[in-house]
C-alpha positions as CSV (number, residue, x, y, z in Angstrom):
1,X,22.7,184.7,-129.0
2,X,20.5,183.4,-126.2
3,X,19.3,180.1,-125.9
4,X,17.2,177.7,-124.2
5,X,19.6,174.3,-123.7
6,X,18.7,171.0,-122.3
7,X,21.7,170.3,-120.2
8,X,21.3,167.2,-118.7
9,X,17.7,165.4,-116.8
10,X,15.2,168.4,-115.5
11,X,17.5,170.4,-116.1
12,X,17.4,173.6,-118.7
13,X,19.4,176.4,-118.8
14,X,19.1,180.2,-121.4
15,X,22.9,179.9,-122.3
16,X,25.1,182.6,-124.7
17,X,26.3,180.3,-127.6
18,X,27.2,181.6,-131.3
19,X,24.8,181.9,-134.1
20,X,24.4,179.0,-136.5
21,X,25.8,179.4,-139.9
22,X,23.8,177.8,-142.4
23,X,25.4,175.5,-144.1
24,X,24.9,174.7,-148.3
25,X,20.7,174.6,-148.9
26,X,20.2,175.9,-145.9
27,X,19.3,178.9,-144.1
28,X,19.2,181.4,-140.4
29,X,16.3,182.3,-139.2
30,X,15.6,184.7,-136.7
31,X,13.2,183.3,-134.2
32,X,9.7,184.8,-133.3
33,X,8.3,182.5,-131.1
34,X,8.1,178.7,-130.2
35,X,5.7,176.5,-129.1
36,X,6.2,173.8,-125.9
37,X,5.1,170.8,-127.3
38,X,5.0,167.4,-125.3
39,X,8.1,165.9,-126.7
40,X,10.5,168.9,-125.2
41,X,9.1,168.0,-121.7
42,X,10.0,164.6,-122.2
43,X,13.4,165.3,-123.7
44,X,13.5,167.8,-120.5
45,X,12.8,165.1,-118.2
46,X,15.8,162.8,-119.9
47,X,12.9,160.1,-121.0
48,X,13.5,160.7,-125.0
49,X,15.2,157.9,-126.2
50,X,17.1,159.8,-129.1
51,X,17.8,163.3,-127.8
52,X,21.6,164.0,-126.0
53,X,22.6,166.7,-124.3
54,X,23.4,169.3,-124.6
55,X,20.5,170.3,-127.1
56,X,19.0,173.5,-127.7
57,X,15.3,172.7,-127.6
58,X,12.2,173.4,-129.8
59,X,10.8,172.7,-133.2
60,X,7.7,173.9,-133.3
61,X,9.0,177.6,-135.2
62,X,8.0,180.8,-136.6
63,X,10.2,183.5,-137.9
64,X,12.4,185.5,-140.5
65,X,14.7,184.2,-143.0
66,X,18.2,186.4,-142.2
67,X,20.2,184.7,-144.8
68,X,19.6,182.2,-147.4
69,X,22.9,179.3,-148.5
70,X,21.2,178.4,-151.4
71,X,18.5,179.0,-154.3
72,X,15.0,179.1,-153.3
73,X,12.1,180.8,-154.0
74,X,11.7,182.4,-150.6
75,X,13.9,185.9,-150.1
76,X,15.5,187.3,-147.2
77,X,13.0,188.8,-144.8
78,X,10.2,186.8,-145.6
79,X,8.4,185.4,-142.6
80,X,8.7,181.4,-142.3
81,X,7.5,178.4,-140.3
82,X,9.3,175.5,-140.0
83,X,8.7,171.8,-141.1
84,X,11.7,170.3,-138.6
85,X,12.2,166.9,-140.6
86,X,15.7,165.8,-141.8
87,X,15.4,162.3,-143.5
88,X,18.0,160.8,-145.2
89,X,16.6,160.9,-148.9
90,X,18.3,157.5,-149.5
91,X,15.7,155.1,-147.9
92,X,13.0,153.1,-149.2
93,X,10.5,155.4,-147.6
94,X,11.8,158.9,-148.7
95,X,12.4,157.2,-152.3
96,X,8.9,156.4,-152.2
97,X,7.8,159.5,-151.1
98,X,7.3,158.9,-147.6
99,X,10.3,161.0,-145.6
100,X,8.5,161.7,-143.1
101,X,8.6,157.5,-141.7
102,X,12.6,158.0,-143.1
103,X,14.8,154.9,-141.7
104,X,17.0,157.3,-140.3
105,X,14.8,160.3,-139.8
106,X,15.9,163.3,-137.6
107,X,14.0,166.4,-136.4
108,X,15.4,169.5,-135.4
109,X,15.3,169.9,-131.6
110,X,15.5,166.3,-131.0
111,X,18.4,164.9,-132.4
112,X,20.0,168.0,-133.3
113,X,20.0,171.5,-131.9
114,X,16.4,173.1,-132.6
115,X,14.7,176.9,-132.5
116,X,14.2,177.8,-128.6
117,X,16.9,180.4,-129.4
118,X,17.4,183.9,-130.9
119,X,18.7,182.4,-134.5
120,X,18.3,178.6,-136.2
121,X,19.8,177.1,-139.0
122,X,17.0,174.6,-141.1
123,X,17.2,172.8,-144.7
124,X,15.5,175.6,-147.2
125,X,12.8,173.2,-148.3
126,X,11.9,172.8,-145.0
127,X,11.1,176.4,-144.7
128,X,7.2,177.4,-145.7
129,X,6.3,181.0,-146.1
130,X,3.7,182.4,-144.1
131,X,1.3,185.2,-145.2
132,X,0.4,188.9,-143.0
133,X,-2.9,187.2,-142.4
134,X,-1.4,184.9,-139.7
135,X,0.5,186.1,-136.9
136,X,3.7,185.3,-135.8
137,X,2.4,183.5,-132.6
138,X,-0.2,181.4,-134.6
139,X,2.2,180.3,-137.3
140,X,4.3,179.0,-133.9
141,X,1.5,176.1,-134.3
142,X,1.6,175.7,-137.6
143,X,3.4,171.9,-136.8
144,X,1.4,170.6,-134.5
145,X,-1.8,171.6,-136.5
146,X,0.2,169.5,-139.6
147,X,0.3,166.8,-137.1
148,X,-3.4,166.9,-137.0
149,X,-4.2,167.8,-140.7
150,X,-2.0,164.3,-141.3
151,X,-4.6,162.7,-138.7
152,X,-7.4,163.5,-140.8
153,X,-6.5,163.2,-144.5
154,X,-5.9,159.4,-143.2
155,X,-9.2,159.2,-141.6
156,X,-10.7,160.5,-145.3
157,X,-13.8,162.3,-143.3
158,X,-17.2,162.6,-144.9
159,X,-19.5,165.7,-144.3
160,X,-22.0,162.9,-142.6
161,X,-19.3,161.2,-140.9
162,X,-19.5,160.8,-137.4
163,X,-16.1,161.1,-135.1
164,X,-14.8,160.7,-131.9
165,X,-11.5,162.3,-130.1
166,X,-10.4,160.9,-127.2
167,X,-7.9,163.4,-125.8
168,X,-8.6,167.4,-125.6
169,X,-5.2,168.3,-125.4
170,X,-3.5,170.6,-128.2
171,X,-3.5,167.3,-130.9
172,X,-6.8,166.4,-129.7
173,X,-8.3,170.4,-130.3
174,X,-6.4,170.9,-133.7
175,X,-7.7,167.4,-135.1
176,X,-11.4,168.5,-133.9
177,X,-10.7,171.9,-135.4
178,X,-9.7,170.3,-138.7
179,X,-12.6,167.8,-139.1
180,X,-14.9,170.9,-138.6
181,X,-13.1,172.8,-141.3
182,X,-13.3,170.1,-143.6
183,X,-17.4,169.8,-142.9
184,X,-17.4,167.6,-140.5
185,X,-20.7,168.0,-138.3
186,X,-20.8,165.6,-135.9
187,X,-18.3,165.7,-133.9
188,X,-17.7,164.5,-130.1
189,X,-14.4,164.9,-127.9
190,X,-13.9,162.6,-124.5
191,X,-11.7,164.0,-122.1
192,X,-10.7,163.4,-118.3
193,X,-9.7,166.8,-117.2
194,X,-11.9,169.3,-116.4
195,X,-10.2,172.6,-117.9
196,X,-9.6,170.8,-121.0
197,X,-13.4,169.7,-121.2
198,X,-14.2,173.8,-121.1
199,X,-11.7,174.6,-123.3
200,X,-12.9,172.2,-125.9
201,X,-17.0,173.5,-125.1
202,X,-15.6,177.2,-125.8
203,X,-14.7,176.5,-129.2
204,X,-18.0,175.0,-129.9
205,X,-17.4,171.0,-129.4
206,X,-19.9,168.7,-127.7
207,X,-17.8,166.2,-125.3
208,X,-18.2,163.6,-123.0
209,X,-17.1,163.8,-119.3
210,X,-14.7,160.4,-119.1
211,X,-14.6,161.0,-115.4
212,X,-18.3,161.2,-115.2
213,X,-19.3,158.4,-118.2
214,X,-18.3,156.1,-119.7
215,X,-17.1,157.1,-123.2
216,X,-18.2,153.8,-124.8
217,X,-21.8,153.5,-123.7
218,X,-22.0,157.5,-124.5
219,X,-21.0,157.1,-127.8
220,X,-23.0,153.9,-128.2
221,X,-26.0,155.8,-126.9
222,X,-25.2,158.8,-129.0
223,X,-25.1,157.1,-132.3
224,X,-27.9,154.6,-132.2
225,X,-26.1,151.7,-130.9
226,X,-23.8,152.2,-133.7
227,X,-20.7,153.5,-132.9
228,X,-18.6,156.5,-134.7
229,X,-17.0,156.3,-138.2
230,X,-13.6,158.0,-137.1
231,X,-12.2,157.3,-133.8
232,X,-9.1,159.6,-132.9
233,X,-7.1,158.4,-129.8
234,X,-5.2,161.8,-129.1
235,X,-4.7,160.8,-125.8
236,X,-2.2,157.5,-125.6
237,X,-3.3,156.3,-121.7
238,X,-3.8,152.2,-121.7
239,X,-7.1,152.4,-121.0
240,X,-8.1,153.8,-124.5
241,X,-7.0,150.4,-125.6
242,X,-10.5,148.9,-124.3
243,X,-12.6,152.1,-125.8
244,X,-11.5,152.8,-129.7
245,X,-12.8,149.5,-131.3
246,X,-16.1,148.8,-129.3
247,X,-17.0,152.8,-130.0
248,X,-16.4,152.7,-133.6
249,X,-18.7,151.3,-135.8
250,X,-19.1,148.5,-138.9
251,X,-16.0,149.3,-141.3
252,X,-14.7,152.5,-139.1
253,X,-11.2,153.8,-138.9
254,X,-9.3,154.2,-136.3
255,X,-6.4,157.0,-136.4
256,X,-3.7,156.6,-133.3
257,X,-2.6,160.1,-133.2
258,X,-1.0,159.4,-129.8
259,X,2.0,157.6,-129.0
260,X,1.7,155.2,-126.3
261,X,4.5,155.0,-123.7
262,X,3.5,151.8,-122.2
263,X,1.6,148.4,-123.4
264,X,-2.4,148.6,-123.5
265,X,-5.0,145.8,-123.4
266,X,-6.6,145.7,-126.6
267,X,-9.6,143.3,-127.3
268,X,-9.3,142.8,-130.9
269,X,-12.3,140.1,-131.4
270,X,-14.6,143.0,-132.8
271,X,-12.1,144.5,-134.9
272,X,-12.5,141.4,-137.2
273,X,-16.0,141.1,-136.2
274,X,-16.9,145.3,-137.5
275,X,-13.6,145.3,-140.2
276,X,-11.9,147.9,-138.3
277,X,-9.0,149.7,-139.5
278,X,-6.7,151.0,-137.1
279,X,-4.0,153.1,-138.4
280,X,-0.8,154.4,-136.9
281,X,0.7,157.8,-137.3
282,X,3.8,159.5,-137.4
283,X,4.1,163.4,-137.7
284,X,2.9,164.8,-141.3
285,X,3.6,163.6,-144.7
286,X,4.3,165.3,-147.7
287,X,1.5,168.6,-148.5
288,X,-0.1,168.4,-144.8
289,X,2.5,171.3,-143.7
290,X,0.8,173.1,-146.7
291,X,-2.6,172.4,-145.9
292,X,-1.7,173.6,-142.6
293,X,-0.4,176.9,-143.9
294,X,-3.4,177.3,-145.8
295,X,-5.8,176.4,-143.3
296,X,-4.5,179.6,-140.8
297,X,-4.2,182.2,-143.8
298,X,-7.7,181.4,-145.0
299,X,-9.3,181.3,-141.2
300,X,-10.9,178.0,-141.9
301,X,-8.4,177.1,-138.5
302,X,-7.9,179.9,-135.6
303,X,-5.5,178.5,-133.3
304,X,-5.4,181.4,-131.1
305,X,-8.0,179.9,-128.2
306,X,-5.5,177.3,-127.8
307,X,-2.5,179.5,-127.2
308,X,-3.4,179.5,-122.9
309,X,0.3,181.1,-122.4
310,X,2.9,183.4,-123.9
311,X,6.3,184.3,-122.0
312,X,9.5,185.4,-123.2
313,X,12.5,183.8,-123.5
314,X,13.8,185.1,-120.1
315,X,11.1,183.5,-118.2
316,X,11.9,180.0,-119.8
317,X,11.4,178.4,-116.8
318,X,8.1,179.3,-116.0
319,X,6.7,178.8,-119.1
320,X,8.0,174.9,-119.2
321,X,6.3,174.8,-115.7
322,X,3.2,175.8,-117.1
323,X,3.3,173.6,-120.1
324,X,3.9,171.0,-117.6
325,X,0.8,171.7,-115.4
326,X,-1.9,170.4,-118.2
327,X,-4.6,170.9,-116.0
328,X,-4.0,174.7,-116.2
329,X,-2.3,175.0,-119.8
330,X,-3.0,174.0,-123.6
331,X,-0.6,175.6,-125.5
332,X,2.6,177.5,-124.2
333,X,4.6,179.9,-126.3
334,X,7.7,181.4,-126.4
335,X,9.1,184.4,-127.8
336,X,12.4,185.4,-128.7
């Protein structure tokens, strides 16, 4: 089969190498199509600090079960996204329910070969049937819309809540996309770059130029001096350290969606001053990949405006280079 292989730093290859068997509990998949998301550039780039080559790529996953190792109550043929966690089960965390922060925690296409190929293998109960109302290329974002889904249900939004996302990339869309589906009305989105500022305006979202303004003293002015009740920093640049407490107001939450790659100056004085809570995040915990499902099959989330690119798997290399050019892109797709 072919696949998409990181073979050593910035440097990818579409290889021939044997299907995957899957092993007890688990089963093959046959590909449809696969999203770029921001960790595959980095693993690309030979910055991850846990993938090794040689790894074949992706975890972001649509497709259909070929053959099932296992019982389950999915069947061969059934279309399928995929959850790509593999925790231990042994832990503190996954004994209390919390796998997805797993002391030894592994995804698929990180530590271990993903789906940027023809055929994958993944655990059964990993495996989340999709319905004929969502296509095979929108159920390819069924994870990172999880991601964002696990963003919000921490947040705990009110219908007259007010929030701010700083960061109109794909994260940054999908948890605007989900606040509005769960009645959110006020919501504003900060952003640097101008495609992603029009992007984020075509799907109905008022945002603030960062460029332009300042995001604090727009949101300030915006909200009566106040501040917003949600602050999402979908972004992860150091300067958002000096913007998410002085924008959110008395007893807010703040949801780091990002991860930051470097230290940021944070001035904490008014997070004791207001009670802020500033929460960290990590993927999607148990029932967010099913809210995600549900949120594409009943419409309340169309991911389809973010989906800027779709190339097959013989043009891998151009469609990392325009995952790679954000300031043209949102979401790339591939499919197999």
């Amino acid at each position: 089969m072919k696949a998409i292989v990181w073979t050593k730093p910035n440097e990818i290859e579409l290889q021939e190498v044997p299907i995957p068997q899957p092993k007890e509990g688990w089963a093959l998949v046959k590909t449809a199509y696969g999203g770029i998301c921001g960790s595959d550039i980095t693993i690309k780039s030979g910055k991850h600090p846990r993938a090794k080559a040689p790894l074949i790529l992706g975890h972001e996953l649509s497709g259909t079960i070929v053959e099932l190792n296992g019982k389950s109550d999915l069947s061969e043929g059934e279309r399928v996204v995929l959850e790509p966690l593999l925790a231990c089960g042994e832990c503190t965390p996954c004994k209390n329910g919390f796998d997805h922060v797993c002391e030894n925690l592994k995804l698929l296409g990180v530590e271990t070969d993903g789906g940027f190929a023809q055929y994958f293998v993944a655990p059964i109960e990993r495996l989340y049937k999709i319905s004929s109302a969502v296509t095979d290329q929108q159920a390819a974002l069924t994870e990172p819309l999880a991601v964002a889904v696990h963003s919000v249900n921490y947040a705990d939004p009110k219908a007259d809540s007010k929030a701010v996302v700083i960061g109109a990339g794909p994260i940054g869309l999908l948890i605007a996309l989900v606040l509005k589906a769960k009645g959110v009305a006020s919501i504003w989105i900060s952003e640097l770059d101008e495609h992603r500022l029009k992007l984020a305006q075509s799907l109905g979202f008022k945002t603030i130029d960062a460029k332009k303004e300042d995001p604090v003293k727009s949101i300030l002015e915006l909200t009566d001096g106040k501040g917003c009740d949600l602050t999402f920093d979908a972004a992860g640049f150091p300067a958002v350290g000096m913007q998410i407490i002085p924008m959110t107001a008395i007893k807010g939450k703040i949801i780091m969606a990002a991860l930051h790659k470097q230290p940021c100056e944070v001035f904490f004085r008014d997070l004791s001053y207001k009670e802020v809570l500033i929460q960290g995040i990590r993927i999607y915990a148990k029932g967010d990949f099913k809210e995600a499902v549900e949120l594409l099959e009943t419409k309340k989330v169309d991911v389809t405006p973010l989906i800027s690119h779709q190339f097959s798997s013989d043009n891998y290399k151009e469609a990392f280079a325009a995952a790679q050019n954000s300031s043209q892109s949102c979401k790339v797709i591939i499919g197999f």
